[in-house]
TORPAKE-483669 format. One record per residue (C-alpha): residue in three letters; x, y, z. Coordinates in pm, whole numbers, padded with zeros to 5 digits, always signed. Each point is the difference from the previous one (the first is absolute). Example, Ala and Ser with C-alpha at 12.3 -4.5 7.8 and 13.67 -1.06 7.14 Angstrom:
<sites>
ALA+01230-00450+00780;SER+00137+00344-00066;
</sites>
This chain:
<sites>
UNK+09035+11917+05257;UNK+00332-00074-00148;UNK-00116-00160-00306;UNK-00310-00086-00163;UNK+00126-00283-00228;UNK+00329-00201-00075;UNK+00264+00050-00260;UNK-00095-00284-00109;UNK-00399+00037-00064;UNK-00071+00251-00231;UNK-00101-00076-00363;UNK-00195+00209-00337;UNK-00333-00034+00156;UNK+00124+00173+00298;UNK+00093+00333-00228;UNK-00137+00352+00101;UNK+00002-00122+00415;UNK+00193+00192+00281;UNK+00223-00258+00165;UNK+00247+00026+00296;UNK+00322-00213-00043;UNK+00260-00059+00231;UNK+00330-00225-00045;UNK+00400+00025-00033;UNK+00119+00175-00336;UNK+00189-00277-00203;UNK+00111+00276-00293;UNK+00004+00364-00068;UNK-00002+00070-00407;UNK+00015+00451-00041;UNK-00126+00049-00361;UNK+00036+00439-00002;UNK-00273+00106+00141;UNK-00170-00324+00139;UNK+00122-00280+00277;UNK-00092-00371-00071;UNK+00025-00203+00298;UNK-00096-00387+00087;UNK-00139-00025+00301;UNK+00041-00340+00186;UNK-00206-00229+00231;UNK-00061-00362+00082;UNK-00248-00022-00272;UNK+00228+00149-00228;UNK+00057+00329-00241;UNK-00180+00274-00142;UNK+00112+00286-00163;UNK-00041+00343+00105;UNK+00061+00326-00174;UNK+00103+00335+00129;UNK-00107+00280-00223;UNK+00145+00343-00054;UNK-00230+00227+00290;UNK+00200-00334+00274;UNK+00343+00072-00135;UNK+00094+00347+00265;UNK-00090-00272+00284;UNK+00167-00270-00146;UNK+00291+00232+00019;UNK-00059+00114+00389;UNK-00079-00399+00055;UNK+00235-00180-00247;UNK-00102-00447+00026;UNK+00200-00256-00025;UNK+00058-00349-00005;UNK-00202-00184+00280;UNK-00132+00290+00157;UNK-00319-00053+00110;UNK-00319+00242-00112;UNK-00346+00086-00064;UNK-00166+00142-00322;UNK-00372+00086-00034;UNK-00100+00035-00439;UNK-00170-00130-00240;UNK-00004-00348-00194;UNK+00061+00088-00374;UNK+00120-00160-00317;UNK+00310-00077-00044;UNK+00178+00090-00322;UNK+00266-00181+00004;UNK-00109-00363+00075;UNK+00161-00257+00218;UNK-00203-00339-00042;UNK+00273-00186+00185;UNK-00163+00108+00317;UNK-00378-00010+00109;UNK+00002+00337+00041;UNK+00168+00091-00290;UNK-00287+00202-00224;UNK-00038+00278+00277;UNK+00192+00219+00182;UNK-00076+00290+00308;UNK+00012+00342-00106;UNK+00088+00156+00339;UNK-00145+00278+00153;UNK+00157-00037+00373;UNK+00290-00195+00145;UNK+00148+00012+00361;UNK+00329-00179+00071;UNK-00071-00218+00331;UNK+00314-00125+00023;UNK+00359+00053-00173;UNK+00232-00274-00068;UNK+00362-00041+00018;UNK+00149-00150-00346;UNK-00066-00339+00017;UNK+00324-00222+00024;UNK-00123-00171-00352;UNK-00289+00037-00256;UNK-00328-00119+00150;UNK-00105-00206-00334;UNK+00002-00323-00141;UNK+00350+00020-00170;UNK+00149+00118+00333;UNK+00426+00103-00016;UNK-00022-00107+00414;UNK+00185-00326+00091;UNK-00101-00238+00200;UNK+00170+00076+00296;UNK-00075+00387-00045;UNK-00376-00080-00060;UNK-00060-00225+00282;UNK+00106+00308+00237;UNK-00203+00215-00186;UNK-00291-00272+00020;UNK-00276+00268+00078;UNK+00085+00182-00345;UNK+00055-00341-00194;UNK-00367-00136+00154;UNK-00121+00285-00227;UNK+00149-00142-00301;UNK-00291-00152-00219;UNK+00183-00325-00043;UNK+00030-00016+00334;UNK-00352+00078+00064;UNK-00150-00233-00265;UNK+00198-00281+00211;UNK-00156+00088+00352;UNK-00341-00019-00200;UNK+00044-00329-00103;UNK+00080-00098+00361;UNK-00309+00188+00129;UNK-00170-00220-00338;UNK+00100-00326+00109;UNK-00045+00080+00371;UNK-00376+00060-00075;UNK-00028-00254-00232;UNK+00075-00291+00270;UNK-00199+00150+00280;UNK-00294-00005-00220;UNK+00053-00359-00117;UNK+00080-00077+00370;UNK-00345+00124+00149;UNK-00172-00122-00282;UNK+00133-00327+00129;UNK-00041+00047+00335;UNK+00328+00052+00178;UNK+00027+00227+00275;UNK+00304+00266-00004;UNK+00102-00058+00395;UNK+00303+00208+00098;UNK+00329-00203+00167;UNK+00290+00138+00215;UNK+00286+00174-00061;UNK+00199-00092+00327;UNK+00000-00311+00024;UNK+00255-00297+00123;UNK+00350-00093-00188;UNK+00000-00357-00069;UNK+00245+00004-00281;UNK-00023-00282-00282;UNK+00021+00157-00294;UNK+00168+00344-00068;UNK+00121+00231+00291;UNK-00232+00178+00221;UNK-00008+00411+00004;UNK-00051+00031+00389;UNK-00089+00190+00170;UNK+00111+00111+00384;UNK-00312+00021+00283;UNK+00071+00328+00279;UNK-00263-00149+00254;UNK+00182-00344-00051;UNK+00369+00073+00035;UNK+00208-00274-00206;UNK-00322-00149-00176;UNK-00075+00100-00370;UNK-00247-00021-00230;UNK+00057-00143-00369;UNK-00164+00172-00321;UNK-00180-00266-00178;UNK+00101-00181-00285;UNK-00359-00116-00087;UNK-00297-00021+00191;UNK-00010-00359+00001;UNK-00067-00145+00365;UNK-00242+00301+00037;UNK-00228-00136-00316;UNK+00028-00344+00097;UNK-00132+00108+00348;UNK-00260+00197-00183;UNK-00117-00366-00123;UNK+00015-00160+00330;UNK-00230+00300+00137;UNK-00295-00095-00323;UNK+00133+00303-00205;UNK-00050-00242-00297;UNK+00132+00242-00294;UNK+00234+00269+00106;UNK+00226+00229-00206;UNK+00260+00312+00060;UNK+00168+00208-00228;UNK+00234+00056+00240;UNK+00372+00125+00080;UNK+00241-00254+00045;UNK+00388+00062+00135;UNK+00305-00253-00091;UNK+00365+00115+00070;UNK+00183-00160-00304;UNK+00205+00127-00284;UNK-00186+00212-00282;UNK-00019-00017-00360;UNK-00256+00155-00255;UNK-00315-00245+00095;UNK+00126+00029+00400;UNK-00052+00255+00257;UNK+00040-00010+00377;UNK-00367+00086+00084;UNK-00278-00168-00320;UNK-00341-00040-00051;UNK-00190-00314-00025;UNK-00372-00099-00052;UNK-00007-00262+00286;UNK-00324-00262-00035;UNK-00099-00304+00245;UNK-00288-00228-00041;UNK-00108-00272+00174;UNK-00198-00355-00112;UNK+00197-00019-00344;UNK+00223-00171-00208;UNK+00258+00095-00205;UNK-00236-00017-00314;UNK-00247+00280+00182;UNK+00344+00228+00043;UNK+00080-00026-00338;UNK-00289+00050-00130;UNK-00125+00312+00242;UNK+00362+00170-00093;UNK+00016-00089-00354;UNK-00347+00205+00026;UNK+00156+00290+00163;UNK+00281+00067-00235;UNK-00244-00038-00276;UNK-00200+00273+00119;UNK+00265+00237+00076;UNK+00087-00038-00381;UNK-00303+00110-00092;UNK-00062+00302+00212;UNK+00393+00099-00042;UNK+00085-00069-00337;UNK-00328-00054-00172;UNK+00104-00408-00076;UNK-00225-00261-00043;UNK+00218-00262+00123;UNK-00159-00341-00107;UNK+00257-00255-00020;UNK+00000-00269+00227;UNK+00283+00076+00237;UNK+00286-00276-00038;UNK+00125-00226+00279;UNK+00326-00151+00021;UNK+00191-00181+00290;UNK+00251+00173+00155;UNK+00253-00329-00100;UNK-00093+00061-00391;UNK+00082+00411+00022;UNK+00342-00126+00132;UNK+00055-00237-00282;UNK-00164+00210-00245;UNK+00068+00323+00053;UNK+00253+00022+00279;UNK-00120+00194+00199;UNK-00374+00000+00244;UNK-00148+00287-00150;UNK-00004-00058-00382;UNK-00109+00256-00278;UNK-00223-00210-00229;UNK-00047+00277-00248;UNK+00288-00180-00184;UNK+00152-00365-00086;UNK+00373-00022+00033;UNK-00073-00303+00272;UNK+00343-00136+00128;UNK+00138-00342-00060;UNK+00268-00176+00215;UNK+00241-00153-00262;UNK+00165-00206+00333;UNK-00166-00266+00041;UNK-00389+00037-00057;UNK-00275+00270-00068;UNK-00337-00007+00052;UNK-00251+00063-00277;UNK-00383-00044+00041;UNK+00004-00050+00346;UNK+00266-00294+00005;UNK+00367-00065+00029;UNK+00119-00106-00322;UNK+00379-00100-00036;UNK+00198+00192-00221;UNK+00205-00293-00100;UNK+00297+00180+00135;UNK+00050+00251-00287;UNK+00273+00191+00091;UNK+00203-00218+00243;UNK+00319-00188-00084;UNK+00137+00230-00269;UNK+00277+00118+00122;UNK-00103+00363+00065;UNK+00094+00012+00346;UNK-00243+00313+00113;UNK-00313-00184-00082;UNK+00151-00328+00134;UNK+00108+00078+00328;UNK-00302+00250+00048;UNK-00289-00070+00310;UNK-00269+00080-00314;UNK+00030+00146-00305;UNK-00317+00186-00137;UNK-00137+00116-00315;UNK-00251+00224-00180;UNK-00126+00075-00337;UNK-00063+00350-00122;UNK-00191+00021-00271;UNK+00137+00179-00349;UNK+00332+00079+00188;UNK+00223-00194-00261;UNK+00129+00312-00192;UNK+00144+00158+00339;UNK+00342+00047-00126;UNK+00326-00060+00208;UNK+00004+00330+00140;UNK-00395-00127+00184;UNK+00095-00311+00104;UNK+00335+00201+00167;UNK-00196+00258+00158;UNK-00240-00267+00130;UNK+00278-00193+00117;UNK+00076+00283+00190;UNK-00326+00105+00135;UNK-00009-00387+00162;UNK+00340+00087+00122;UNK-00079+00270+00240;UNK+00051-00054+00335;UNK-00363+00028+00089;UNK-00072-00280-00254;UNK+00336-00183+00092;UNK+00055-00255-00288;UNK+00331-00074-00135;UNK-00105+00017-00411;UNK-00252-00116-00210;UNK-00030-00240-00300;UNK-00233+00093-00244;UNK-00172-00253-00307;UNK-00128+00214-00316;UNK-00263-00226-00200;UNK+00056+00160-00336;UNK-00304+00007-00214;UNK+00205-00187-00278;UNK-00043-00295+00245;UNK+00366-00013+00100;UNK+00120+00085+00416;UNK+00309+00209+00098;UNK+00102+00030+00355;UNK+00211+00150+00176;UNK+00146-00357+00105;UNK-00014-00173-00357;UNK+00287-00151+00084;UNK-00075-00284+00276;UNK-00355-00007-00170;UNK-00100-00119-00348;UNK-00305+00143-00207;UNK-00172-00277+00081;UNK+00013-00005+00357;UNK+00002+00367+00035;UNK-00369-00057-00223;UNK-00108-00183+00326;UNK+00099+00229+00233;UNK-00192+00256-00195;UNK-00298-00223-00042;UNK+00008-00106+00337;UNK+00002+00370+00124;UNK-00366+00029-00266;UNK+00244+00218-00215;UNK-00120+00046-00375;UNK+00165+00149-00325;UNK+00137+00362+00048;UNK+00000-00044+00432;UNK+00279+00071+00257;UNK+00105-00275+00208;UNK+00140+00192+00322;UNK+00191-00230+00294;UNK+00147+00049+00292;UNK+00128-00268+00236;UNK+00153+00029+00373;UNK-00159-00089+00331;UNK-00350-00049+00052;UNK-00144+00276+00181;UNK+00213+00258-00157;UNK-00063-00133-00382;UNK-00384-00033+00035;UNK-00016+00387+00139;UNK+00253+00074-00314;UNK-00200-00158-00211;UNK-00368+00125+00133;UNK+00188+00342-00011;UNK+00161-00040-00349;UNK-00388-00094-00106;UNK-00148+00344+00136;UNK+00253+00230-00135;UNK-00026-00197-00415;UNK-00408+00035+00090;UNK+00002+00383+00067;UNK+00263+00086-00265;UNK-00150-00198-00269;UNK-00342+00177+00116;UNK-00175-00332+00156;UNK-00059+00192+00312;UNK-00259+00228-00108;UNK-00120+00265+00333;UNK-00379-00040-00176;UNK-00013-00342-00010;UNK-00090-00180+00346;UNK+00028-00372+00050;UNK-00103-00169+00361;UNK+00153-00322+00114;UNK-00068-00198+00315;UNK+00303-00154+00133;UNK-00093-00296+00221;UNK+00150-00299+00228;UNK+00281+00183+00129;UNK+00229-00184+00228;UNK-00074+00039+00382;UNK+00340+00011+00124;UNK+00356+00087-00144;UNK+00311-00111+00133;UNK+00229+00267+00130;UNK+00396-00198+00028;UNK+00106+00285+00177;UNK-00213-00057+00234;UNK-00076-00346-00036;UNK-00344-00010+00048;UNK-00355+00092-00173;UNK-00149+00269-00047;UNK-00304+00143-00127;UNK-00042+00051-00365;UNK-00290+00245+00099;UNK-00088+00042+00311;UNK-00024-00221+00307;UNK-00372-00009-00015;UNK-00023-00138-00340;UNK-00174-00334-00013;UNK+00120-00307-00193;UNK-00201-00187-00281;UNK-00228-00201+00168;UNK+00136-00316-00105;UNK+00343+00103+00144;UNK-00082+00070+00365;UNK+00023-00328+00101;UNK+00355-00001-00155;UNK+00081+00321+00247;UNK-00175-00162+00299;UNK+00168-00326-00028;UNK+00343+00084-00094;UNK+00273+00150+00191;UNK+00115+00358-00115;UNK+00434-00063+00106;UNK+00220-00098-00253;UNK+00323-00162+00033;UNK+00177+00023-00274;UNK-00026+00357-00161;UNK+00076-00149-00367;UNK-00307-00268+00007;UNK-00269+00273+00090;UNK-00147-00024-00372;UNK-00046-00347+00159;UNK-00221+00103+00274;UNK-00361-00062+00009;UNK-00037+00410+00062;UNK+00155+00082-00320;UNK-00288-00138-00220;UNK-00287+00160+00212;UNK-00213+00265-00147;UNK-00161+00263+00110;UNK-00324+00094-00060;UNK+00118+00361-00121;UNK-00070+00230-00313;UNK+00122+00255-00169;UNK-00130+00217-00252;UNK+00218+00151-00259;UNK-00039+00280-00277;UNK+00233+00028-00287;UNK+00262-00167+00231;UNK-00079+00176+00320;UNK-00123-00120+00324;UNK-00281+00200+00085;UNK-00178-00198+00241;UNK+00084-00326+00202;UNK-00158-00185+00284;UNK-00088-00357+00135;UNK-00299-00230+00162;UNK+00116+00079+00386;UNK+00081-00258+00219;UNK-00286+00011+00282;UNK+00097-00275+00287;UNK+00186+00070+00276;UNK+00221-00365-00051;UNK+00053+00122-00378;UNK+00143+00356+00092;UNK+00215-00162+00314;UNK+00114-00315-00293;UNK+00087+00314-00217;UNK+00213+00223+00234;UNK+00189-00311+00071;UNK+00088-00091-00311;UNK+00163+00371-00051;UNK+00187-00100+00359;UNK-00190+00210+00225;UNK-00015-00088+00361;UNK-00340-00060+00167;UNK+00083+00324+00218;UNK+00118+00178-00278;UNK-00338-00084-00207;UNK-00196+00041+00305;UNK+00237+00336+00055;UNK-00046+00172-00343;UNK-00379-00149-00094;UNK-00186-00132+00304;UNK-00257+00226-00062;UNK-00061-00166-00331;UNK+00011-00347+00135;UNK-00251+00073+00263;UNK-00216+00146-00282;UNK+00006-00347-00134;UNK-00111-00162+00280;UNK-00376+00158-00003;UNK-00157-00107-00358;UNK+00211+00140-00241;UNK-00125-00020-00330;UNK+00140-00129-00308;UNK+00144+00286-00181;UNK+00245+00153-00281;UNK+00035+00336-00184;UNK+00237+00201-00168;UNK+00175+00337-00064;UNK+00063+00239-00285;UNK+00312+00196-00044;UNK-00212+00345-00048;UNK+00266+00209-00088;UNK+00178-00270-00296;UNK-00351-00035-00173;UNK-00082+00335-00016;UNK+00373+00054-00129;UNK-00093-00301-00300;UNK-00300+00168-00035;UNK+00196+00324-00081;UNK+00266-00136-00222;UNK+00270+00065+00261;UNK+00228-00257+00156;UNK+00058+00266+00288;UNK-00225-00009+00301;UNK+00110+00347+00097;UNK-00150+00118-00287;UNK-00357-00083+00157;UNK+00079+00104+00390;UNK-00060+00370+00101;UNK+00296+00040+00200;UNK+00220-00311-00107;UNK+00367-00059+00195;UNK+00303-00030-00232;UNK+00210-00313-00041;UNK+00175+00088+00335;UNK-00327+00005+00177;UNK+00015+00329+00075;UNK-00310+00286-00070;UNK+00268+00315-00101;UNK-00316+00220-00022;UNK-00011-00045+00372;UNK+00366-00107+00092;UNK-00123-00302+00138;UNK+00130-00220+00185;UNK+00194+00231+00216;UNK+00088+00037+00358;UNK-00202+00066+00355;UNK+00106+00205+00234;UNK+00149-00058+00379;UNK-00309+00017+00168;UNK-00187-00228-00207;UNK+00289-00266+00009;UNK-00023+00072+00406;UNK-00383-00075-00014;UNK+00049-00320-00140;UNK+00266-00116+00197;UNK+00188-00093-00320;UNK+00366+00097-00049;UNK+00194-00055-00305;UNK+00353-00191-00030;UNK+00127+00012-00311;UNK+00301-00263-00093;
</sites>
């Protein structure tokens, strides 16, 4: 046997026993006559000493870093005491070692404060999965993994397995396809989500069903993004959107627990999507914090209602805020000391061309009771004091606007909001705070296109008190600039999203379920009835033998276990992650085929 316990087992009450150890030497410490080595596994590190009658072999059969081996000795006390580590009060006096396999010098140090980039370590991966950082992370996965399997049985859902290869009907991001031999010019398409195969799953009586399950979307990367993901992917039929809530609230809850030891007994907040937009700015809101925004335009809304502003900023003569779409504001609390060379910098953080604002005009509400801004100017005190009060600014806040077109100033804004939480320590990684997000709009209007489409998904159902609106209204529109004016812009959808600390981990909707419903649906986004018959006829003949009222959800795996972790990266929490290019450099992929296969498929490649 190679080993009769772990290095990461052995404690006083195992002192005076023979053990066998075998792992990957992490250091080598020559003290004269005697060797101290740590030897490594995946349960961790134990200490082993080599005394004077080992030191000729050590010689013949010098160790080094990462090689791996196999001592046989004796657990005894260890002198020098290392209570950081569980297995810190013993050590292995040695009394044979074999060397079962040498190592190369690794391209960085194997521990947690590693001198390997990112770009060097990701090549390296198998030598940076032994990291213990890195391992700690894949345990939380494995943590959470087991966590929601046992609160899915317990609840009885069945874990039913859904293709890979499966058919491209693009409506969302691109496909990764993929090309068939035995059907020359015909591909398969990686799938996005499982979602026709779960709603199917309904249809055929599988009343709760869930995945954790690979999914595959070709789209540009960034830290929470990567070209293949993992999602927990739930369906349930015979509910409402109160029993999805409620079931999923439930299995976030539980994960806490088992993962991070947290009782988590708030009641989980719900907001419409309409007041995260006003409120916040964005759809996925961290709640850990205040800083709510105000529109200084025209109106704000405050306790659920649109109350004017009474025009507070227009008609002074300061031409940015005049001739602006909106112009926004938020309060940061004790932020009236910044000095000049703050507000500057923040000026110039909002500046940046991933931000994209022009400037920003900031109100200090001094605790003396008196108001400087940067705009004193085309403002007095007094109305500056409204502003401020407007914007639920007290004594010693920061007043911080920005003004430009809509879309752009609410992200600058919701963005500006994030970055003042996190450096004024708001955004704490062990503090946790769920939202719901709720009554998202069904459709957006793309003008490029000039037409709807899908805020979620095409199979998302409306409210139930806005389906007659879809059935009995007609989906064209005219006149490009009146589409706020369209009876499809105030429909909502009977979606939900969950967020944590201004993530979405999880979103999902009540399905739609009747075949005139779906067809309604993929007209309104302009499809053809041969192209919806085309890309989902299978679905629509599903719906024509008692499909069942039905809705679910799905979990971005890979972004909770990263909250969970304290990371913002995803990578940090994949095994064998891709880099921003979307390329694995451990393995060189992707990378080319050769001549044959190319013939085999009948596929040759033209290149403009």
């Amino acid at each position: 046997m190679y080993r009769t316990n772990t290095c990461g087992e052995l404690r006083k009450e195992n002192i005076g026993t023979t053990v066998t150890l075998a792992g990957w030497v992490q250091t080598v410490r020559k003290f004269g006559a005697i060797t101290f080595v740590d030897l490594r596994d995946r349960y961790g590190i134990t200490q082993l000493l080599f005394g004077e009658s080992l030191n000729t072999k050590l010689e013949e059969q010098p160790i080094g870093r990462e090689y791996v081996i196999q001592v046989v000795g004796t657990v005894t006390e260890r002198s020098n005491k290392n209570l950081h580590i569980p297995t810190g009060e013993i050590e292995i006096n040695v009394t044979s070692f074999s060397i079962l396999n040498k190592s190369a010098v690794p391209p960085f140090t194997i521990q947690d404060d590693t001198d390997g980039g990112d770009d060097l370590r990701m090549k390296y991966r198998f030598l940076d999965l032994r990291r213990n950082a890195v391992k700690k992370n894949l345990e939380l996965r494995y943590a959470v993994n087991r966590s929601v399997r046992n609160y899915m049985h317990e609840n009885l859902f069945m874990d039913i397995e859904t293709p890979f290869l499966i058919k491209s009907t693009p409506e969302g991001a691109r496909d990764f396809v993929v090309p068939s031999r035995m059907n020359p010019g015909q591909f398969y398409a990686l799938p996005q989500s499982p979602q026709t195969f779960k709603q199917l799953l309904m249809v055929s009586g599988y009343d709760r069903y869930y995945q954790i399950v690979k999914c595959f979307r070709d789209e540009d990367l960034r830290a929470d993004r990567q070209p293949e993901f993992t999602q927990i992917d739930c369906e349930m039929t015979f509910v409402e959107q109160e029993d999805i809530l409620n079931m999923f609230e439930g299995l976030v809850k539980r994960v806490f627990k088992d993962v991070k030891n947290i009782d988590y007994t708030d009641r989980v907040e719900r907001m419409t999507w309409e007041d995260a937009m006003w409120q916040y700015g964005n759809d996925k809101p961290d709640i850990r914090y205040g800083m709510q925004v105000l529109n200084l335009k025209s109106a704000f809304r405050k306790g659920g209602k649109i109350t004017a502003t009474g025009d507070l900023i227009n008609g002074a003569g300061f031409g940015v805020f005049d001739n602006a779409e909106t112009v926004l504001a938020i309060a940061v609390p004790g932020c009236a000391e910044y000095t000049r060379k703050q507000t500057d910098e923040l000026t110039e953080w909002v500046k940046r061309p991933q931000i994209g604002m022009q400037g920003l005009v900031y109100i200090k509400c001094n605790v003396d009771g008196t108001y400087k801004s940067s705009v004193d100017k085309f403002y007095s005190e007094e109305k500056l004091k409204a502003i401020a009060d407007a914007a639920g600014a007290v004594a010693g806040d920061l007043v911080l606007i920005v003004a430009g077109r809509e879309e752009r100033t609410r992200k600058a804004i919701s963005d500006l909001r994030l970055e003042l939480g996190k450096r004024l320590g708001l955004r704490k990684d062990n503090e946790f705070k769920l939202l719901w997000v709720l009554d998202f709009p069904l459709f957006e209007y793309a003008e490029d296109e000039n037409r709807w489409v899908a805020r979620h998904h095409p199979f998302t159902s409306p409210k139930p008190d806005h389906i007659e609106v879809m059935i009995n209204n007609n989906p064209a529109i005219e006149n490009a600039d009146k589409y706020l004016e369209h009876p499809y812009s105030n429909i909502k959808a009977n979606a939900y999203d969950l967020v944590l600390n201004g993530n979405e981990i999880g979103g999902g909707s009540i399905r739609i379920y009747q075949r005139s419903l779906q067809e309604k649906m993929f007209a309104a986004l302009g499809m053809s009835e041969e192209e919806a018959l085309h890309k989902f006829g299978f679905l629509l003949g599903a719906f024509e033998y008692g499909a069942p009222p039905h809705g679910g959800i799905a979990f971005g795996f890979d972004r909770l276990c990263s909250i969970l972790g304290g990371s913002e990266s995803i990578r940090d929490f994949i095994a064998f992650p891709k880099n921003n290019s979307g390329r694995d450099v451990m393995l060189d992929a992707p990378s080319t085929i050769d001549d044959k296969q190319f013939e085999e498929l009948q596929i040759k490649l033209n290149f403009k």
